[in-house]
Structure formats: C-alpha cells, structure tokens
C-alpha positions as a Markdown table, in Angstrom:
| # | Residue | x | y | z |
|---|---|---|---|---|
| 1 | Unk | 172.3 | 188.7 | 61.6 |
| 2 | Unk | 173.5 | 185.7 | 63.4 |
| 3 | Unk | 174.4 | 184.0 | 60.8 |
| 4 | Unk | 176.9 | 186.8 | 59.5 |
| 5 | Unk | 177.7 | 187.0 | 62.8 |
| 6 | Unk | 178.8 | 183.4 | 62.8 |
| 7 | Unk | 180.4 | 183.3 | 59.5 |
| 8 | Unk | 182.9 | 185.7 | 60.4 |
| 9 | Unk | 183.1 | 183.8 | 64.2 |
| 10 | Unk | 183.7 | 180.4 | 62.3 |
| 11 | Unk | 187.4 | 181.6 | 61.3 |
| 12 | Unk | 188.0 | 181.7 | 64.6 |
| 13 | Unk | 186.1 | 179.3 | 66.5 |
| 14 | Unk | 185.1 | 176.2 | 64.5 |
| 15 | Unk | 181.8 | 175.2 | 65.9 |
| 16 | Unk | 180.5 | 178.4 | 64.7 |
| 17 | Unk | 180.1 | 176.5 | 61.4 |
| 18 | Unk | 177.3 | 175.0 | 62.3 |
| 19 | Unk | 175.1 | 177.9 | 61.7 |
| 20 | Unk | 176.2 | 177.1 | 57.7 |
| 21 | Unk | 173.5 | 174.2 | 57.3 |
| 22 | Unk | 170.0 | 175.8 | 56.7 |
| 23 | Unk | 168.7 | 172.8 | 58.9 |
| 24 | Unk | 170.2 | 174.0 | 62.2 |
| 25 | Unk | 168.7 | 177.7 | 61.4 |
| 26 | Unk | 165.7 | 176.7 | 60.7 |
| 27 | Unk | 164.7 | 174.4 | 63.9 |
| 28 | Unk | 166.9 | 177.4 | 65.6 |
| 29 | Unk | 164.4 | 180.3 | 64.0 |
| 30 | Unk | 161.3 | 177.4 | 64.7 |
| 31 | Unk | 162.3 | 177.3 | 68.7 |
| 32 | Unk | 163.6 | 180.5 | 69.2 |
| 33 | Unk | 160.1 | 182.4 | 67.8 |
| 34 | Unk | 158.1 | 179.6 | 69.7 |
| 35 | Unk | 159.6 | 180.6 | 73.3 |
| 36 | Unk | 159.3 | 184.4 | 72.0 |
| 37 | Unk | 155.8 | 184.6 | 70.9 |
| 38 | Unk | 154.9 | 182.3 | 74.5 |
| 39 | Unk | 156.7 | 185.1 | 76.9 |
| 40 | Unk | 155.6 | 188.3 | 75.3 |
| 41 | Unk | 152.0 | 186.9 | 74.3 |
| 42 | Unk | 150.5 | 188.0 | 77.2 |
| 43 | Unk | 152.1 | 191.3 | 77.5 |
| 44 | Unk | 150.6 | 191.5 | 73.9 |
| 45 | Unk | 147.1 | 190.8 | 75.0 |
| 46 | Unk | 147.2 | 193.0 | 78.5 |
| 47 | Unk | 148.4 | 195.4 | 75.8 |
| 48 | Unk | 145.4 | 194.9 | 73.6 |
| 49 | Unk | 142.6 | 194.9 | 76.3 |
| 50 | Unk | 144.6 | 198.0 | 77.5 |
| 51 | Unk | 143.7 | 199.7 | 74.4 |
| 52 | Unk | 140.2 | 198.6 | 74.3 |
| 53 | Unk | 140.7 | 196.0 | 71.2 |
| 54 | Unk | 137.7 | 193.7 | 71.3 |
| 55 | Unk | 136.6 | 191.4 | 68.9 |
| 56 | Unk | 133.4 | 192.8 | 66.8 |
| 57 | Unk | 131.3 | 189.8 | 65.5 |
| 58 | Unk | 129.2 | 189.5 | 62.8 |
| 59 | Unk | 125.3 | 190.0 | 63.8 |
| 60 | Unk | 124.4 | 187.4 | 61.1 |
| 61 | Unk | 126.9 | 184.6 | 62.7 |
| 62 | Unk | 126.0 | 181.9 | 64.5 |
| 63 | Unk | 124.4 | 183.0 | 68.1 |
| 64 | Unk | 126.9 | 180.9 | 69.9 |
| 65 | Unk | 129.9 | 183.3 | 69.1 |
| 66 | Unk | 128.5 | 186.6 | 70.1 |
| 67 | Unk | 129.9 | 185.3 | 73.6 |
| 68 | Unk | 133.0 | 185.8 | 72.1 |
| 69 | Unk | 132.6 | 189.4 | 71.9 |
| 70 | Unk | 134.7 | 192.0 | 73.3 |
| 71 | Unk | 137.4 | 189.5 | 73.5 |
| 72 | Unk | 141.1 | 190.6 | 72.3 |
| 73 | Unk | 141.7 | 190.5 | 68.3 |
| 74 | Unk | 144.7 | 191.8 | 66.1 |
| 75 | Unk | 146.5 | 189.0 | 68.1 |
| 76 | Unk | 148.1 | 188.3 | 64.6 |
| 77 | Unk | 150.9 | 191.4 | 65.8 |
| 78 | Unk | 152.4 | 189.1 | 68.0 |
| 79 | Unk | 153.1 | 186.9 | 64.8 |
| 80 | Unk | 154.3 | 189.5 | 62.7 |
| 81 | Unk | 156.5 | 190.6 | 65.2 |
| 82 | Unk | 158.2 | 186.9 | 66.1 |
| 83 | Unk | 158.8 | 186.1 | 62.3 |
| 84 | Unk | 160.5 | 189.4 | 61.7 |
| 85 | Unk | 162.4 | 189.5 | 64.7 |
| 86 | Unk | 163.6 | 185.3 | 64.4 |
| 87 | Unk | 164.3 | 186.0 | 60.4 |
| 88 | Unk | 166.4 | 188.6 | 61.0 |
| 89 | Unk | 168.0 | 186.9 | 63.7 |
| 90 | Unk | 168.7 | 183.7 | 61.5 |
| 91 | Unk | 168.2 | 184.1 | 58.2 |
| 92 | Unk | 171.3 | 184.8 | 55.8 |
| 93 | Unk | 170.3 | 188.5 | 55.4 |
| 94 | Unk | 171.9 | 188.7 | 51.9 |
| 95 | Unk | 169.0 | 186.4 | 50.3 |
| 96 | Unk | 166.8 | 189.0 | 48.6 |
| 97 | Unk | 164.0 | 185.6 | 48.8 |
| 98 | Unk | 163.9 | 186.6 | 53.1 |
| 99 | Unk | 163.6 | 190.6 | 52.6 |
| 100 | Unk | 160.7 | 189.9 | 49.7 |
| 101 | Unk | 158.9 | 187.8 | 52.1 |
| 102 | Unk | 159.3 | 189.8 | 55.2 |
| 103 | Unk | 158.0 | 192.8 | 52.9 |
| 104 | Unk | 155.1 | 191.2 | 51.7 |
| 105 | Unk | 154.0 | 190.1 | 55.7 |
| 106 | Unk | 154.8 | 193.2 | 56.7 |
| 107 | Unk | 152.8 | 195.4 | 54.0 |
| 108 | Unk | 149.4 | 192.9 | 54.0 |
| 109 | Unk | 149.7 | 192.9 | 57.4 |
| 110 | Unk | 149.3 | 196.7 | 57.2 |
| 111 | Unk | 145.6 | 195.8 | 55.3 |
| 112 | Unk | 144.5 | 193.7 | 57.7 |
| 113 | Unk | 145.2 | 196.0 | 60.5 |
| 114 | Unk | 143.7 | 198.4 | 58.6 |
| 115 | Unk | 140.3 | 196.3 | 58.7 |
| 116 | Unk | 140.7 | 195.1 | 61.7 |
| 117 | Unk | 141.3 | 199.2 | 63.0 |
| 118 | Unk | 138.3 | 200.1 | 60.9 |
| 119 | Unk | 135.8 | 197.0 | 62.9 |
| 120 | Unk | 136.8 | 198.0 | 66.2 |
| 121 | Unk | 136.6 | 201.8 | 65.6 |
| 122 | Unk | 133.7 | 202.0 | 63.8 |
| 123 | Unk | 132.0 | 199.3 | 65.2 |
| 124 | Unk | 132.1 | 197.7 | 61.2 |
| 125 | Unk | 132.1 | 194.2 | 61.3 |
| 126 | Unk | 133.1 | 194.4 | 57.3 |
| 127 | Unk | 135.9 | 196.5 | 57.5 |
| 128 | Unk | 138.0 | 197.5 | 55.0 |
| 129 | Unk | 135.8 | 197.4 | 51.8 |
| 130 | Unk | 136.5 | 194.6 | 49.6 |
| 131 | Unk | 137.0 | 196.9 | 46.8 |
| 132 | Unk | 139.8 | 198.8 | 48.5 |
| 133 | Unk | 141.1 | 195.2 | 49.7 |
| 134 | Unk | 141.7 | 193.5 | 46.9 |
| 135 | Unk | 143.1 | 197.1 | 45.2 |
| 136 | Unk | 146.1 | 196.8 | 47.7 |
| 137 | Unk | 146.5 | 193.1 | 47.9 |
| 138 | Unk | 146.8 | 193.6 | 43.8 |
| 139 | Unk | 149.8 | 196.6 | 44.2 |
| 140 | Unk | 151.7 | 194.3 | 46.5 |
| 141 | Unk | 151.3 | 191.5 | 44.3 |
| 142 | Unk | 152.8 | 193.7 | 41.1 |
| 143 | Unk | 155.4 | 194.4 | 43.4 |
| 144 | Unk | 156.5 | 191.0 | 44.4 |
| 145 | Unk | 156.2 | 190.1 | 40.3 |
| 146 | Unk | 158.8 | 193.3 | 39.7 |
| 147 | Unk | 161.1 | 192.0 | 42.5 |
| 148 | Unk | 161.3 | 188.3 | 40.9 |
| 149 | Unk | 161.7 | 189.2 | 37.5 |
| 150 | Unk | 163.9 | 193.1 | 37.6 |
| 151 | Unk | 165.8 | 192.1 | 40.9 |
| 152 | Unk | 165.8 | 188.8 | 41.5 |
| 153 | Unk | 165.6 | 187.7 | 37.8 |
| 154 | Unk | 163.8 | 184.5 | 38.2 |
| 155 | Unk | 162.7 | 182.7 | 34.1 |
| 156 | Unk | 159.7 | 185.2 | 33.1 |
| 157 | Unk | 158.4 | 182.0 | 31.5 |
| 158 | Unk | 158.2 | 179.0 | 33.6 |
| 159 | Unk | 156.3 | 175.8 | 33.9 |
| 160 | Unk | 153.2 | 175.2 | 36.1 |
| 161 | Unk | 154.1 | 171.8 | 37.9 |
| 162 | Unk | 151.8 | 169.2 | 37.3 |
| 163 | Unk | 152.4 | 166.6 | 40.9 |
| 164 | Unk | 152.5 | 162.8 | 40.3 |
| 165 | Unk | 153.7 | 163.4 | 36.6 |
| 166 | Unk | 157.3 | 162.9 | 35.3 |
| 167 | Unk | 157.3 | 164.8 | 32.2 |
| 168 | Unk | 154.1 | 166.7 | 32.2 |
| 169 | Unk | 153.8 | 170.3 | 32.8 |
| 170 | Unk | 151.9 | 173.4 | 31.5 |
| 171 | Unk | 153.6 | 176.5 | 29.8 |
| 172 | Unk | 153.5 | 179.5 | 31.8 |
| 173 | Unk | 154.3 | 182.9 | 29.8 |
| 174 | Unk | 155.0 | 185.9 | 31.4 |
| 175 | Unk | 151.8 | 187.4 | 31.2 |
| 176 | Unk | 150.5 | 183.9 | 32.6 |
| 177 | Unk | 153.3 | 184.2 | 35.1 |
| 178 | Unk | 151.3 | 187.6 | 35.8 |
| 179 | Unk | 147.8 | 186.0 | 36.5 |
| 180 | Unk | 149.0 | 183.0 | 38.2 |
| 181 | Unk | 150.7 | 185.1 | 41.0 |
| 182 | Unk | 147.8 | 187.2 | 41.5 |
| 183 | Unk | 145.5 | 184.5 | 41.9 |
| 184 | Unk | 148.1 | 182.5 | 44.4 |
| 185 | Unk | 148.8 | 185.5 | 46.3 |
| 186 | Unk | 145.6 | 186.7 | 47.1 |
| 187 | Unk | 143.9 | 184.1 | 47.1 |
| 188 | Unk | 145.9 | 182.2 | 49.2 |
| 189 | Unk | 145.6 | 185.5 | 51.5 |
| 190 | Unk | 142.1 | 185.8 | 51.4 |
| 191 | Unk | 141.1 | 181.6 | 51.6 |
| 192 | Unk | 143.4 | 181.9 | 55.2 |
| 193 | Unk | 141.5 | 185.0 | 56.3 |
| 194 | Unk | 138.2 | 183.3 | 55.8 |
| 195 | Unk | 139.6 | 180.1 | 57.6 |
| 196 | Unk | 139.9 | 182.4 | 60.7 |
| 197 | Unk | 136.7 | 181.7 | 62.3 |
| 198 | Unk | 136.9 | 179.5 | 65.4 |
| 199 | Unk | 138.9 | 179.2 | 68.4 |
| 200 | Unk | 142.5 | 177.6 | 66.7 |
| 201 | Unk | 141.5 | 176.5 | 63.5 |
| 202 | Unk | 143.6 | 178.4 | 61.4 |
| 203 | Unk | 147.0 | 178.1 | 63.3 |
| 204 | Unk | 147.5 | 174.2 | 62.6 |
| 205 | Unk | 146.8 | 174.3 | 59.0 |
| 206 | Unk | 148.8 | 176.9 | 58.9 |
| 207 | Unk | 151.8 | 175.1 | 60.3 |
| 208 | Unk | 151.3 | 172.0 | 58.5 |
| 209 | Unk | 151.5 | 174.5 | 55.0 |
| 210 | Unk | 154.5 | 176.1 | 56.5 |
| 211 | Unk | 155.8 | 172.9 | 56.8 |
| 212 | Unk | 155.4 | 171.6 | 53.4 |
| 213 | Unk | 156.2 | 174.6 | 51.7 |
| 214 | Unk | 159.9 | 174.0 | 53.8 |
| 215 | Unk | 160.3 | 171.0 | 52.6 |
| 216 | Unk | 159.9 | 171.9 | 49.1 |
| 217 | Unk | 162.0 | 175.3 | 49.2 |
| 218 | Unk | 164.9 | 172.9 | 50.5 |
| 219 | Unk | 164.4 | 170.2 | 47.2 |
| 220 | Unk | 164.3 | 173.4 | 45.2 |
| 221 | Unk | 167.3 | 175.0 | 46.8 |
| 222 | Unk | 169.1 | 171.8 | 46.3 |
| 223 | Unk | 170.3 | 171.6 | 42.7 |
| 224 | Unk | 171.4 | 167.5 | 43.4 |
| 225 | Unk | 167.6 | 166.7 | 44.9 |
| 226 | Unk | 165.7 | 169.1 | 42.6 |
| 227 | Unk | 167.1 | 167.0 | 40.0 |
| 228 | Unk | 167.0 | 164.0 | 41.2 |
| 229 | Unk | 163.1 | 164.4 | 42.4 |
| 230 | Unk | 162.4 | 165.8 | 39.2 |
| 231 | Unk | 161.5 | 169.3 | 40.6 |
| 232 | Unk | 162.2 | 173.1 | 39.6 |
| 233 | Unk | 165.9 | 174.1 | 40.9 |
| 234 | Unk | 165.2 | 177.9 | 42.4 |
| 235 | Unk | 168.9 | 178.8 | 43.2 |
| 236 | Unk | 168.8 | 180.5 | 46.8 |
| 237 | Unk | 165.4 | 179.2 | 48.1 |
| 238 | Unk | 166.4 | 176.8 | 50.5 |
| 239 | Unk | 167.1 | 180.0 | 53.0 |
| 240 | Unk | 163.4 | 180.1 | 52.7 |
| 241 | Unk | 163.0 | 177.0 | 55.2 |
| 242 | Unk | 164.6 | 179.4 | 57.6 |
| 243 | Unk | 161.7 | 181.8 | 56.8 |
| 244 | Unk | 159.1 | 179.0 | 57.4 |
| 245 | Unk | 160.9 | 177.8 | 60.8 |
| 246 | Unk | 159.9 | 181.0 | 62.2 |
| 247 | Unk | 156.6 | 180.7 | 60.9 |
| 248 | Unk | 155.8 | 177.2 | 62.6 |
| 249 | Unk | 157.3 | 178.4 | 65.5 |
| 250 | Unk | 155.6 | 181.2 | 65.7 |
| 251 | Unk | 152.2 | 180.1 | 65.3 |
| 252 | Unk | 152.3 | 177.4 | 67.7 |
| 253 | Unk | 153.0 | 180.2 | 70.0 |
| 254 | Unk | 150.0 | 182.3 | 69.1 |
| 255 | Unk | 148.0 | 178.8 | 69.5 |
| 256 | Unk | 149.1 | 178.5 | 72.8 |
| 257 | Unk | 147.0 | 181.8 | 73.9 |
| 258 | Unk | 144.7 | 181.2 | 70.9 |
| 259 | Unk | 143.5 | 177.4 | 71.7 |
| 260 | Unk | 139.6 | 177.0 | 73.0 |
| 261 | Unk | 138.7 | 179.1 | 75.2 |
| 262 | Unk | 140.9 | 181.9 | 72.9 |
| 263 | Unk | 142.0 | 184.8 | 75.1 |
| 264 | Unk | 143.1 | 186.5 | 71.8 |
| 265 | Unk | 141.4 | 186.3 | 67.9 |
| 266 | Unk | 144.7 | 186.4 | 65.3 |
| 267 | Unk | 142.1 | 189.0 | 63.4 |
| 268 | Unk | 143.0 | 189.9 | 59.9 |
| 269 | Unk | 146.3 | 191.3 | 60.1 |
| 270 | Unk | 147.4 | 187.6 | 61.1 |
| 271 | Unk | 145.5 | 185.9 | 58.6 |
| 272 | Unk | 145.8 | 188.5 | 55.6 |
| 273 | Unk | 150.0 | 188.8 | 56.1 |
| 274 | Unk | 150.4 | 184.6 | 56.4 |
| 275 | Unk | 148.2 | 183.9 | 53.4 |
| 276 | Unk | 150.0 | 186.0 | 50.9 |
| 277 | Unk | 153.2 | 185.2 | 52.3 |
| 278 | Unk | 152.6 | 181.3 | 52.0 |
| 279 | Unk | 151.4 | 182.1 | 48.8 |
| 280 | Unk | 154.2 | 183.9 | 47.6 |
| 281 | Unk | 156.3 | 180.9 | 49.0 |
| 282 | Unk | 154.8 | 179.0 | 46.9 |
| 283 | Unk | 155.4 | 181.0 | 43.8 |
| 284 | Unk | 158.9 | 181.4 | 44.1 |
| 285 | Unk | 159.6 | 177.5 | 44.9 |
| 286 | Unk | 157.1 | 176.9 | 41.9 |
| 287 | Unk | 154.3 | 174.6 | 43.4 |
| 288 | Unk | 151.4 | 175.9 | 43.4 |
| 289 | Unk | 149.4 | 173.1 | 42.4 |
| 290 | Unk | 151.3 | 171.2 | 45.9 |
| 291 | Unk | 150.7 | 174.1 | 48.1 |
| 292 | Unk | 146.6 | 174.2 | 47.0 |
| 293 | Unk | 146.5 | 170.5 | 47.7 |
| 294 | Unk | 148.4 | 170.7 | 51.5 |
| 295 | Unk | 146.0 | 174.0 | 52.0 |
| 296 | Unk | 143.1 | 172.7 | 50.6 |
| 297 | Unk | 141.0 | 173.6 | 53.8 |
| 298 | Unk | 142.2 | 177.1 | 53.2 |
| 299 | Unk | 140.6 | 176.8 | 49.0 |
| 300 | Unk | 137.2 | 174.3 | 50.8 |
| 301 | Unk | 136.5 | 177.3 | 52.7 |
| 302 | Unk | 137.1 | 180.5 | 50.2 |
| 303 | Unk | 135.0 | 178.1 | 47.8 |
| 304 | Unk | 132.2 | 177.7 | 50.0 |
| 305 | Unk | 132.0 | 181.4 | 50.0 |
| 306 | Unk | 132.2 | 181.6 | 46.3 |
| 307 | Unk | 129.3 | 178.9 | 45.8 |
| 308 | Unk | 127.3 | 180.2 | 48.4 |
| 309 | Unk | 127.4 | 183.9 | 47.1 |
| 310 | Unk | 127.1 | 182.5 | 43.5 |
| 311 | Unk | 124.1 | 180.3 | 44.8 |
| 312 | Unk | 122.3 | 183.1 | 46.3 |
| 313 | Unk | 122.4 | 185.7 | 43.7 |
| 314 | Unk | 121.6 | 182.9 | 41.0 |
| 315 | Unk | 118.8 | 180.9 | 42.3 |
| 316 | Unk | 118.0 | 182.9 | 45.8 |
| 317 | Unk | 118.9 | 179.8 | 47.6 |
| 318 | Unk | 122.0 | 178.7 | 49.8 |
| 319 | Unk | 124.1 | 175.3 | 49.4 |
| 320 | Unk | 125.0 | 175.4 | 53.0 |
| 321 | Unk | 123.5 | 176.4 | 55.8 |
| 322 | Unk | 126.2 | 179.2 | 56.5 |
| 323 | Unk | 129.7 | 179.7 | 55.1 |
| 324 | Unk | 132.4 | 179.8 | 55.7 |
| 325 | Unk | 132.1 | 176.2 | 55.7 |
| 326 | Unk | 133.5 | 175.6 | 59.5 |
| 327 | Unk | 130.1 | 177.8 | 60.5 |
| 328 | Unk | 128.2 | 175.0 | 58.1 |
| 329 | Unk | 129.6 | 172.4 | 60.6 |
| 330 | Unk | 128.5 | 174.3 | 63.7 |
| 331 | Unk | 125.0 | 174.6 | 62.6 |
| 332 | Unk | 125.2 | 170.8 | 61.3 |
| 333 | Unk | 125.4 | 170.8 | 65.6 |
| 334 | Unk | 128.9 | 170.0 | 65.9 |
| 335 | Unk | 130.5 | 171.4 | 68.7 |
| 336 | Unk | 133.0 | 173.8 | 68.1 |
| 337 | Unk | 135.9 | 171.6 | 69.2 |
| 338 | Unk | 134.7 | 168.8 | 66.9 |
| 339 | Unk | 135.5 | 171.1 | 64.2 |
| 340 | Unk | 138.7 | 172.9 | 65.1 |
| 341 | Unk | 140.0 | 169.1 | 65.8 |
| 342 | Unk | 138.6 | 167.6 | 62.6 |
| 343 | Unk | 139.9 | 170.1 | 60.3 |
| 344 | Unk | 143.4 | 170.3 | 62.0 |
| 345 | Unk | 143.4 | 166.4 | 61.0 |
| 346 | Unk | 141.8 | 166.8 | 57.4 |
| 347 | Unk | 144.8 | 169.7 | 57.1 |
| 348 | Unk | 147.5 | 166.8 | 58.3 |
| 349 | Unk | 145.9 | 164.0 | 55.6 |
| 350 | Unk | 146.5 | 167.1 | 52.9 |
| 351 | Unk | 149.6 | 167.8 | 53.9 |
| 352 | Unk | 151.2 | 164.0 | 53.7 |
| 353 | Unk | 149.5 | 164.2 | 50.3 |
| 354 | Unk | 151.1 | 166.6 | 48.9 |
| 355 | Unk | 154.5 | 165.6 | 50.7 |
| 356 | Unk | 153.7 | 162.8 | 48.6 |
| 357 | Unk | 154.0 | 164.2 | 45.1 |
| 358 | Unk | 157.9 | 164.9 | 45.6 |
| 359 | Unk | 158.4 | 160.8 | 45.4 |
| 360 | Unk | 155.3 | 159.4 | 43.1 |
| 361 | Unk | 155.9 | 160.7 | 39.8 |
C-alpha cells in the first residue's frame, strides 16, 4: 500500500524513491510490526483472559508445566495480525508471491485456531484430530501448488538444490514437485507446532529461519547474484524479504510478552500458520534442503516424535524419556531456561550453516 503510495509520490517528491529498494521495506516492515505487536500485545492478552482463553496442558506432560495452566494461549493472533497488517503496509501489493503467503498464514492459521478453540472448549488437550489436520493442511497445500504452476507459472519441473555442490542437483518432475511441497509444507508446519513447548523456544528459531529464508529470496530475486552464487533465479521473490521482515519483527514482539515467565502461549494458530508459511517460502525460493538445515531444531523435534511413536508401537519401548525432545531435556533435569537458551544457540549455529552454502560450493 505504501509502496504504491510512494511510487506515485516519487514523481513528485524524490526521496520517496527510497521505498524502491526491497532493503529499506523490509527493515521498515521488521520495525514497524516489532513496535505493533509490543503496543497492542497486551491489549491482546487482557483480551484473551477476557474471554476466558487458558492454556489446557497435557495430563501426561511433565508435572512442572501444569503450573502453567490457565495461562493465556492463541497468543499467535497477535502474529497473524502484525504480518498482515505490516505486509500490506510495505509489500509491493502487485507480487502474487506476498498475497500467496499471506493466504496460506491466514488459512493454517484458521486450523490451528480451530484446535486450539476445540482444547479450550472442550477441555481436549488433542484438539483437532490429526486426521482432519493433516486433511486441511493437504487442501491448502494443493492450493499453493495450483497458484505456482496455473497463476504464477513457476517450471513444473525443477531441480532439488543440493548445498555445497556446484553442479549437482536432483530432477524434480511435476508429480515430484507435487510430493516435495507437501512434505515441506506440512511438515515444516507441523515440526514448528511441536517446537512450541516451552516458555520462548520457538520464537528465536523462528526468526533466525525467517532470516535465512530472506536472505535467500533476495539471491533468488536477483538475477546478477543468483547467477553468480550459482543459485535458482525466481523472478519476483526478492519482495518476499519484505514478507519475512515482518515476520522477524513480529516475533520478537510476541517474545517480548512470550519470554520466561510467558504471560501468553503462541498456541497452534501461531505455530501451524508460521510453519507452512516458512515452508512455502522455501518452496518458492527453491531451498529446501537449506531451509531443513537452518530449521533443523524444527525436523530434531518432529523426528523425535516419529522415533518415539515408531519405537513404542515396535518394540513397547521409548528412545527418550519424553518427546518432543525439549521435554527429553527437562526430564534429563535441565531447567527450563537451560533449554530455551541452548536451543536458541543450536538454531543460530544452523542458521550460519546454511547461510554458508550460498558461498562454499
């Protein structure tokens, strides 16, 4: 909106031009949603407590959280609200790449508050049923493939990008194409859902995926650096570091109400919304491999899950002594600070990994 605004404005007035470089915008959208989400976040909880919105935990979770009941959730409204609000503020609002993204936060938001509706209500600490779940994570995800291929027209058959390599690469057809969105997409959502589990742990990793996912979607929408670093050239998705300024700002604001001692959980309709939106990031700037190296605490913790399950029904015994595998840490006897801190640092290591892949192939 504001950058219309200013594009018309810059005919007049020259420093209006400013709002041209994707840069500007983006530490703009990154500021702008970080000062929003700080002086309406606790109108937002008041709101919630209004409404009776506590946090229902899990009877077989560790003893040390059922303290935590009764405690504000769906906190993850304040984040969906920001983003929107700060991308259409900033973001060039003829890129169909912004209005894709902002639909798919917006719609797997809707699941999540769904679940999180259905725990509260119904005193359910499970929710929405997996079943139903992953049968409207899978209709959004068919929608986001139609988008890219019928409106957007991105290659139906593309390369999967192998980091630290030159030359090699795997073949991705379009019913590959198919699969591998799925799997990113909800995956991604559902590894960031299970993530949520302690006082901040999930807003910093978060941010640091954000961050990296920027920095690639500028390469990308660079056709001089995409070439030069030896990376996909996706025509238009450098607007997408717009996007992800908001995100980052954002988040840090939802921290600051969300840091130890939390006064509000971001619930799933946080987590479920910014996991398929990273994920679909990371489809369109075509690192997928990159994006489940810088949120590889997001895939440790989903896989613990896996194992755990897989473990159980297998052999009737568990590999750790509770997933997801923050909880594993906490009954290890770590305090819960030790592992919010440690993980926010292992998610920082990943992330100047991956950023690493863009020079050392």
């Amino acid at each position: 909106m504001l950058f219309l605004l200013a594009e018309w404005l810059s005919k007049y007035v020259g420093a209006f031009r400013v709002f041209e470089y994707v840069s500007f915008r983006a530490l703009s959208s990154c500021l702008v949603s970080l000062i929003f989400s700080i002086l309406i976040g606790k109108s937002v909880i008041n709101w919630l407590i209004s409404i009776k919105i506590g946090q229902t935990i899990r009877n077989d979770g560790p003893q040390s959280h059922l303290a935590k009941a009764g405690i504000p959730t769906m906190g993850g409204v304040l984040i969906i609200i920001s983003v929107t609000l700060t991308a259409l503020l900033f973001a060039d609002l003829t890129n169909s790449y912004i209005w894709l993204l902002l639909f798919v936060l917006i719609s797997t938001g809707a699941i999540g508050f769904m679940d999180d509706y259905k725990k509260i209500v119904f005193k359910n600490s499970k929710g929405v049923s997996a079943r139903a779940k992953l049968l409207l994570q899978t209709m959004i995800t068919a929608i986001v493939v139609i988008v890219l291929l019928v409106v957007i027209k991105i290659p139906n058959s593309t390369e999967l990008v192998i980091p630290f390599s030159k030359s090699v690469s795997i073949p991705v057809t379009f019913i590959g194409f198919l699969v591998l969105t799925f799997f990113v997409i909800v995956g991604s959502s559902n590894a960031v859902n299970l993530t949520d589990g302690l006082d901040g742990l999930v807003s910093l990793p978060i941010i640091t995926a954000s961050i990296g996912l920027a920095v690639f979607a500028y390469i990308a929408g660079n056709k001089f650096f995409a070439n030069y670093l030896l990376l996909p050239h996706v025509p238009g998705s450098n607007e997408i570091v717009v996007f992800c300024g908001a995100l980052i700002g954002s988040c840090l604001g939802f921290l600051w109400f969300n840091a130890h001692p939390a006064k509000v959980f971001m619930g799933d309709v946080g987590s479920l919304a910014i996991g398929a939106t990273l994920g679909t990031i990371a489809i369109i700037v075509r690192q997928e491999i990159a994006f489940a190296i810088m949120g590889g605490l997001f895939v440790c913790e989903a896989l613990s899950v896996i194992i755990q399950v897989a473990s159980y029904k297998m052999t009737k015994k568990r590999v750790f002594l509770m997933a997801p595998l923050h909880h594993h840490f906490e009954l290890k006897g770590w305090k819960e600070n030790q592992v919010v801190v440690r993980f926010w640092i292992i998610s920082i290591i990943l992330l100047l990994f991956s950023l690493s892949t863009i020079k050392l192939r």
